[in-house]
C-alpha positions in Angstrom: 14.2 -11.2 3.5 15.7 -11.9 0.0 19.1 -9.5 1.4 19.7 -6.2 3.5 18.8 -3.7 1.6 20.9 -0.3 2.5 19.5 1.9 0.8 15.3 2.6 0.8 13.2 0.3 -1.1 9.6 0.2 -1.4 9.5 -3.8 -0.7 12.1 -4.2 2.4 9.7 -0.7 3.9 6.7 -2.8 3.7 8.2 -5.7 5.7 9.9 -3.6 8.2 6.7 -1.8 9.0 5.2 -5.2 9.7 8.3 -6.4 11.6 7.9 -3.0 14.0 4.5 -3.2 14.0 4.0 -6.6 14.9 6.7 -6.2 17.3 4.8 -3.4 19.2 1.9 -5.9 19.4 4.0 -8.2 21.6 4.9 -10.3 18.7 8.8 -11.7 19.3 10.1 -10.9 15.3 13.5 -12.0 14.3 14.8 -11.2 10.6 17.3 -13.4 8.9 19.1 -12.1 5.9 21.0 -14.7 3.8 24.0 -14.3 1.9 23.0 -16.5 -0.8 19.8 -16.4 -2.5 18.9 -18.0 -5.8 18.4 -16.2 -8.9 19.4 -12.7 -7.0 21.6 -10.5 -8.9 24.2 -9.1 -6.1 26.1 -5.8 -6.9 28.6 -7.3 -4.5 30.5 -10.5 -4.6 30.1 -13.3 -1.6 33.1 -12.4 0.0 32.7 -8.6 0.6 28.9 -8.9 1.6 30.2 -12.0 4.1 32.7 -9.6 5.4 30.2 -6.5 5.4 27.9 -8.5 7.9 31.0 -8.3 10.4 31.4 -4.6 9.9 28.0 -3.8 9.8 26.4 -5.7 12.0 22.7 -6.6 12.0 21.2 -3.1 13.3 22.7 -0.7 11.1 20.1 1.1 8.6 20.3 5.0 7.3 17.0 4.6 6.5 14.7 2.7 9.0 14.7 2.6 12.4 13.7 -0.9 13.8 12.0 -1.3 17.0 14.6 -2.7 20.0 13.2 -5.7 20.6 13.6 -6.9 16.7 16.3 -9.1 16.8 18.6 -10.5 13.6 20.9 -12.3 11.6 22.5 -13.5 8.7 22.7 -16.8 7.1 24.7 -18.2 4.4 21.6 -19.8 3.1 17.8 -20.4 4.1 18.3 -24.1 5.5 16.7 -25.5 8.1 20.1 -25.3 10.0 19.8 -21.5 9.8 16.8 -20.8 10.3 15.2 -20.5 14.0 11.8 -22.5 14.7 8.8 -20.3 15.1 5.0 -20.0 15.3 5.0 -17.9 12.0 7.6 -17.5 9.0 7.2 -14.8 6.3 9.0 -14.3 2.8 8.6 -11.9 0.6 10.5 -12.3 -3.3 9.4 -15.5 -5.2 13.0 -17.3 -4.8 12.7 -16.7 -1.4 9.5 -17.4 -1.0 10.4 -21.2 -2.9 13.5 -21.6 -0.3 10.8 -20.9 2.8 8.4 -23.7 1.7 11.1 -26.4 1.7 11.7 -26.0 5.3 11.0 -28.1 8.0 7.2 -27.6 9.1 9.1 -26.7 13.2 10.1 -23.2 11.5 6.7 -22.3 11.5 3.1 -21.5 10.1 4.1 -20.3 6.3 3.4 -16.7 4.5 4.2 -15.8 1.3 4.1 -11.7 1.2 3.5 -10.9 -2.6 4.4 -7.9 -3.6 4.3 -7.6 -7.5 4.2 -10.4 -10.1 7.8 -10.6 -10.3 8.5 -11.8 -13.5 11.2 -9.3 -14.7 14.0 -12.1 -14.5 12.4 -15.0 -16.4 11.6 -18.4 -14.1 8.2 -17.9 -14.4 7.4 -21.2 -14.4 8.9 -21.3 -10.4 7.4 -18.1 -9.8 4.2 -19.3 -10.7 5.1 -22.9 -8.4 6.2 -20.1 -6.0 2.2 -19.4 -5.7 1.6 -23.2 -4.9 3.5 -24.8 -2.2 1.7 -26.9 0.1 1.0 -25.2 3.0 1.5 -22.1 3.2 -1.0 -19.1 2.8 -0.5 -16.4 0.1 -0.9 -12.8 1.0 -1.2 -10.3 -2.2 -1.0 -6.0 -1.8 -3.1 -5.6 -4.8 -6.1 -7.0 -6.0 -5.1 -7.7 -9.6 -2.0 -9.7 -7.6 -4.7 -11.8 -6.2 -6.3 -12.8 -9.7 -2.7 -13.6 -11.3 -2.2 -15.2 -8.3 -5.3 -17.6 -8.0 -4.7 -18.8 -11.5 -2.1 -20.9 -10.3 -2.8 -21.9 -7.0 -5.9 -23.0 -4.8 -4.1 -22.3 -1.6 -6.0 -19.3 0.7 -4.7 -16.1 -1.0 -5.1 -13.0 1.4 -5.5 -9.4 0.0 -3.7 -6.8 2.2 -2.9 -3.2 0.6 -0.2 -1.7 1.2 -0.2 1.2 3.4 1.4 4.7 4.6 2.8 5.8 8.0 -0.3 8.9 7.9 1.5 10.3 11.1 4.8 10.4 8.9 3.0 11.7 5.3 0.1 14.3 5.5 -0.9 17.5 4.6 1.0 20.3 6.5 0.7 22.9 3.4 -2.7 24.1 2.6 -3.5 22.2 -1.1 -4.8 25.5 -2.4 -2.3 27.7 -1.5 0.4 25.5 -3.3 1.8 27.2 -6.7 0.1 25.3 -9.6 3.3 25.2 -12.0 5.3 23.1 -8.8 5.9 19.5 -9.5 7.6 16.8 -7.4 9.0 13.7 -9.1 10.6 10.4 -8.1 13.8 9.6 -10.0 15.7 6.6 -10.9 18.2 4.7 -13.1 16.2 1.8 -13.5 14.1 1.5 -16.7 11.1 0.6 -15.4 10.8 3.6 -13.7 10.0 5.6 -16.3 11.7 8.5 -15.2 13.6 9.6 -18.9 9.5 9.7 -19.9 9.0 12.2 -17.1 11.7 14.7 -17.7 10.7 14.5 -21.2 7.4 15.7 -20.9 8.4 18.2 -18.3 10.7 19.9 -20.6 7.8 20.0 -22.9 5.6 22.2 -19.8 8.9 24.3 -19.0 8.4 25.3 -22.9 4.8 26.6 -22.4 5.1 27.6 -18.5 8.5 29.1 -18.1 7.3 29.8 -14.0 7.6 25.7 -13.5 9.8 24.4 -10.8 10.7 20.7 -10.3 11.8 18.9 -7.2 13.6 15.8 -8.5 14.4 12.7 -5.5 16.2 9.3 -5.6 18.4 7.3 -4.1 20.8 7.5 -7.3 23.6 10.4 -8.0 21.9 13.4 -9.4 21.6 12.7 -13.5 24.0 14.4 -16.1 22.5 17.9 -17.6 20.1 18.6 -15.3 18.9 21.9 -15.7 18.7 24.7 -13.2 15.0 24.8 -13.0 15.3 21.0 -11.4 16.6 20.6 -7.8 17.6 17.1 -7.3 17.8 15.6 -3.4 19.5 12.3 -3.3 18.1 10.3 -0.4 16.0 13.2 1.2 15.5 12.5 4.7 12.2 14.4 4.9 10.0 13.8 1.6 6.9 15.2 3.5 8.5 18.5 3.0 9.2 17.9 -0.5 5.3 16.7 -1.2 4.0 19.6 0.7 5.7 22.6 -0.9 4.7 21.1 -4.3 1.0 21.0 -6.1 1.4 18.2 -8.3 3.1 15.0 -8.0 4.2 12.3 -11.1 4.8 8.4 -11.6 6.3 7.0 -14.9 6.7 3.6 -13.6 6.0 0.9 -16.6 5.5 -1.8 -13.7 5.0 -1.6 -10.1 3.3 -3.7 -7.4 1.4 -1.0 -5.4 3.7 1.8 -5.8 4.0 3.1 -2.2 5.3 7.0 -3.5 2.6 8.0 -5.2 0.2 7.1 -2.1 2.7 9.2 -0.3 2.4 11.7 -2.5 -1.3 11.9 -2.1 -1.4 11.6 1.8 0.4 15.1 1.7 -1.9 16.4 -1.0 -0.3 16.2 -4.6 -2.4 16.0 -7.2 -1.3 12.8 -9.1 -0.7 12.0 -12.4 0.1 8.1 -12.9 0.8 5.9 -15.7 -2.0 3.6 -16.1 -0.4 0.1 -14.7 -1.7 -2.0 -12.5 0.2 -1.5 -9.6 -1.2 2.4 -9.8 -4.8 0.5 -10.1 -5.8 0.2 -6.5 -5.8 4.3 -5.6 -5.2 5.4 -8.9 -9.0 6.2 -10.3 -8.7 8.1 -13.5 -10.1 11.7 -13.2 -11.7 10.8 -9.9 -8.5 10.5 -7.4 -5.7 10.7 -9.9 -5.2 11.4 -14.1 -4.1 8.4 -15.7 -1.5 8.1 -18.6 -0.2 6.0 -20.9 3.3 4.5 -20.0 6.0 5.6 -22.0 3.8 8.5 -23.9 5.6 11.9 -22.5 3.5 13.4 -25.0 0.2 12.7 -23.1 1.7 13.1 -19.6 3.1 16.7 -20.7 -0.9 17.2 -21.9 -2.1 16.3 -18.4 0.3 18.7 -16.6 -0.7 21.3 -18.2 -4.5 21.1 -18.1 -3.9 21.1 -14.1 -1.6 24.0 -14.7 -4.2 26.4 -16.2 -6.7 24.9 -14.3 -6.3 25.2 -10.7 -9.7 24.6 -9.6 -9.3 21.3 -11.0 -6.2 20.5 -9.4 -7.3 21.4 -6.0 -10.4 19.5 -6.2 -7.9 16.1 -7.5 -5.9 16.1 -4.8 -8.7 16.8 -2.0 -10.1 13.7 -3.4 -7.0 11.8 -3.6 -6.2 12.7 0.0 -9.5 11.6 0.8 -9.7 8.3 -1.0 -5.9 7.2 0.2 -7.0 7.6 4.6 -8.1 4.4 3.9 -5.1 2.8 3.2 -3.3 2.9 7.2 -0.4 1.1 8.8 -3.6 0.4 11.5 -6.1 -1.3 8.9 -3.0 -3.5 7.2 -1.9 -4.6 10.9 -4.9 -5.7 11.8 -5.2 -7.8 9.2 -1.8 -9.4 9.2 -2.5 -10.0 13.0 -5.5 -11.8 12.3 -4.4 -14.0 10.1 -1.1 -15.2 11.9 -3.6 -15.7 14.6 -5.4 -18.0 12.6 -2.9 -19.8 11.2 -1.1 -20.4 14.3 -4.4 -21.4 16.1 -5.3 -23.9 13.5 
């Protein structure tokens, strides 16, 4: 893992899930964290995360609960000193991904885990040599990932959606029942989120349809001058709730890999309304499971609220079809695929 991340992030969930899921398939998983990784951007200087590992120790998580039998540690760096020998080793984050390939071929059968085309903090040329290492197997969570991706490498480049806990995020509130003018939204600080887009627009609905509530949710503090008409839950520890009570369900995000909360969204039976990236692209069909916006245009997204608004017929039938098309993207389907292709790897 590129760090410990302590608060919930759509990347470290996927690899956890794996980690617990592999683990209850008899799999012995051990997760190293280092201290040091290149290009990473800490919030914290070296000493205080050094000395956080002491008072945190390696278990501790507000918002994941690993299986017993997962063990871990930290490292100062991913060298072959710290870094136990295996059958299998994963990364996931291209600089870690870079640090994995230079170790010593007794650490194990190599996966890279790509998760988005992260080119946000320049490098690209080592992102894209990130792609290309010799020997070890790519695995992509979308399929436009796997194009980018095969540009620049002939290694054996694995697609693997991501998935939802459908036990954890499903439909407990009838999807016609739900109040039209209800609206659930993801917030963050972070521009590519979107997010000032999305309070735009729904401003513009509150104009026209005075009867809309909003449930705001983020890891962040609640934002300056939110109105009254907008609850905000920082770090909600049940989101299926906040899905369920609400008939609609909106992503501003300029750039994603496969956005896990919209998928989330639509397991519990929001209708969806998603800007039109490519990391929306693998569940997000416009006007057949989802409505499909440009990024940035508040102006179209408020347009798209509202014709769900006055047409509820149309809004039930988008999310039953949502819900429908997203069953197929389960923690069971993704396992079995990671599980057979470890398999592979490790018997050849």
């Amino acid at each position: 893992m590129p760090f410990k991340a302590r608060r919930p992030a759509g990347g470290f969930r996927v690899m956890y899930e794996y980690a617990n899921r592999l683990s209850d398939l008899g799999y012995d998983v051990h997760i190293t964290y280092p201290l040091n990784t290149r290009y990473m951007e800490y919030r914290l200087p070296y000493i205080v995360r050094y000395l956080l590992t002491y008072i945190e120790g390696f278990r501790t998580s507000r918002w994941f609960d690993f299986r017993p039998k997962i063990s871990m540690s930290y490292a100062n760096s991913l060298k072959d000193q710290n870094v136990r020998d295996s059958d299998i080793i994963i990364a996931t984050w291209w600089a870690t991904a870079l640090e994995m390939g230079a170790l010593k071929n007794s650490k194990g059968k190599k996966i890279n885990l790509i998760q988005g085309y992260e080119n946000w903090t320049g490098h690209e040329d080592e992102l894209h040599a990130s792609y290309n290492m010799e020997g070890v197997t790519n695995i992509v969570v979308a399929s436009y990932l796997k194009e980018i991706v095969e540009k620049y490498t002939e290694n054996s480049t694995f697609l693997i959606p991501n998935a939802i806990d459908k036990d954890k995020y499903r439909v407990l509130e009838s999807i016609e029942g739900r109040r039209s003018a209800s609206i659930c939204m993801l917030y963050s600080i972070q521009e590519i989120k979107g997010s000032i887009y999305g309070l735009e627009a729904l401003v513009q609905v509150k104009e026209k349809y005075p009867e809309l509530t909003v449930d705001l949710f983020g890891i962040c503090p609640e934002p300056d001058n939110l109105p009254d008409w907008i609850t905000f839950y920082r770090d909600p520890k049940d989101l299926c709730s906040i899905y369920n009570r609400n008939a609609i369900f909106i992503s501003n995000s300029l750039t994603e890999g496969m956005a896990l909360t919209p998928m989330e969204a639509m397991f519990c039976g929001c209708a969806a309304i998603l800007t039109d990236i490519k990391g929306h692209e693998e569940y997000g069909k416009d006007n057949e499971t989802a409505l499909l916006y440009k990024a940035k245009d508040s102006n179209e997204l408020a347009n798209k609220i509202i014709s769900l608004i006055v047409n509820n017929e149309n809004r039930v039938s988008l999310a039953e079809r949502g819900n429908s098309f997203i069953q197929q993207f389960s923690w069971d389907v993704a396992v079995d695929k990671m599980d057979k292709i470890v398999k592979n790897l490790v018997q050849n």
